[in-house]
Each structure stands twice: as structure tokens, then as C-alpha cells.
C-alpha positions as CSV (number, residue, x, y, z in Angstrom):
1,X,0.0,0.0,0.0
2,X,0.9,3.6,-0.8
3,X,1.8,5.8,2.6
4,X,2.1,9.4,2.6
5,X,4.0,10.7,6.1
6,X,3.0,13.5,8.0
7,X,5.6,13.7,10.7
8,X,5.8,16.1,13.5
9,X,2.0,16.0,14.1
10,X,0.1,16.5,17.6
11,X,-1.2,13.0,17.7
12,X,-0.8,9.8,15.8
13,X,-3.8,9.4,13.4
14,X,-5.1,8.3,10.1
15,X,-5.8,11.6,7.9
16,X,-7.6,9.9,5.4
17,X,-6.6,9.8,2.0
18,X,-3.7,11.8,0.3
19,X,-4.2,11.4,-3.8
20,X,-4.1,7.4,-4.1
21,X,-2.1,6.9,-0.6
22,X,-3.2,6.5,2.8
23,X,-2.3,9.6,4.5
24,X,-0.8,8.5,8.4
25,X,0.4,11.6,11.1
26,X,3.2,10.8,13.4
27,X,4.6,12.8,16.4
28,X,8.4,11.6,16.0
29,X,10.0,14.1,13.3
30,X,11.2,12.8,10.3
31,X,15.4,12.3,11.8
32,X,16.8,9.2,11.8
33,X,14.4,6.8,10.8
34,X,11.5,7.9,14.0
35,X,8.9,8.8,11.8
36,X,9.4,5.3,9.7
37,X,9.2,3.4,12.3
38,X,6.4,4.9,14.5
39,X,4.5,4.9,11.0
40,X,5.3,0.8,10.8
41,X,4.0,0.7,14.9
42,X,1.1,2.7,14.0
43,X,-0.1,0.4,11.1
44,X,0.8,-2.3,13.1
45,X,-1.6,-1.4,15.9
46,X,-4.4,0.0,13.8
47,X,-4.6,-3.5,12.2
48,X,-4.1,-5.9,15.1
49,X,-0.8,-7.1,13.2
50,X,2.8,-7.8,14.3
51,X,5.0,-5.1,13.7
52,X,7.5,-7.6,12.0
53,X,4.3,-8.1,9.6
54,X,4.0,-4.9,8.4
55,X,7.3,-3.8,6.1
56,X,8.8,-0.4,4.6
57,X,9.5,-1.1,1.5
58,X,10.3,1.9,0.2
59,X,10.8,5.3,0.7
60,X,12.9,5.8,3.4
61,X,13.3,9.5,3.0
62,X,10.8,10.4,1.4
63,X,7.4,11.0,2.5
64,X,5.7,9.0,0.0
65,X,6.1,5.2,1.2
66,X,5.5,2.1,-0.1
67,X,4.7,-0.5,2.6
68,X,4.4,-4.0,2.2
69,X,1.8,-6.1,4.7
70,X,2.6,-9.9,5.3
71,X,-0.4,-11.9,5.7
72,X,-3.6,-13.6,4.0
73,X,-4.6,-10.8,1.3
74,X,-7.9,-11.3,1.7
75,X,-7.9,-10.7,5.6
76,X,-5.5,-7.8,5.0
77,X,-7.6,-6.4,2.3
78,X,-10.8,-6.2,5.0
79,X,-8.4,-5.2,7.8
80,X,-7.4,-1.9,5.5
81,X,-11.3,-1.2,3.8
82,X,-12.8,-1.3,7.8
83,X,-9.5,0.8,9.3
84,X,-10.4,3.7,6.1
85,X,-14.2,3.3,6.4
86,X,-13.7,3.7,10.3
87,X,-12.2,7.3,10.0
């Protein structure tokens, strides 16, 4: 899936959609990989996954991601469309 980073935010939070990626706010700045990782966390949690499961792919310094989720693609798929719907 296609991540756009807002780092630096208030709060952790979905945002909603950002062109075709899923637009995710993180408190940690973007310095040293702080805003990569609480983004993988924050997935993580949001979709009762492992954070080993859920990967940076690419996109380490940029804050258009891709991220790659390991698991059943159907499961994932339903996990994702009630997380978006939720917001």
C-alpha cells in the first residue's frame, strides 16, 4: 500500500486519503528513521498485526512510502477497507 507521512504531528492518526495513498500523522520528526518506524507501529496497531508483519519497503526519506503487509490478502484487504471506512 501507498503511505504518505506527515511527521511532527500533535497525535498519531489516520488523515484519510492523500491522492491514491493512505495519508498517516506521526509525532516523532522525520530524523533518523523515527517517523518510519512509529509509522510501521502505527499500522501495526491499527490492524491488530505484528510489527514484523507490516514492512517499509520503500521510501525511506521520502514522505511518499511504499509498505508492504505480510499476511492472508484477503484478511488484509478487510483489515485496511474497515480501518479507512472507520475514520
Amino acid at each position: 500500500m501507498k503511505v504518505h507521512a506527515q511527521p511532527g504531528a500533535k497525535r498519531p492518526q489516520l488523515r484519510g486519503m492523500h491522492g491514491d495513498a493512505i495519508k498517516i500523522a506521526v509525532k516523532e520528526a522525520a530524523q533518523d528513521g523515527k517517523a518510519n518506524a512509529a509509522i510501521v507501529r502505527f499500522i501495526a496497531k491499527e490492524l491488530n498485526m505484528s510489527a514484523a508483519d507490516v514492512e517499509l519497503s520503500s521510501g525511506m526519506t521520502s514522505r511518499r512510502k511504499r509498505v508492504f503487509l505480510h499476511g492472508d490478502a484477503v484478511e488484509l484487504t478487510q483489515k485496511l477497507e474497515l480501518w479507512l471506512n472507520a475514520e
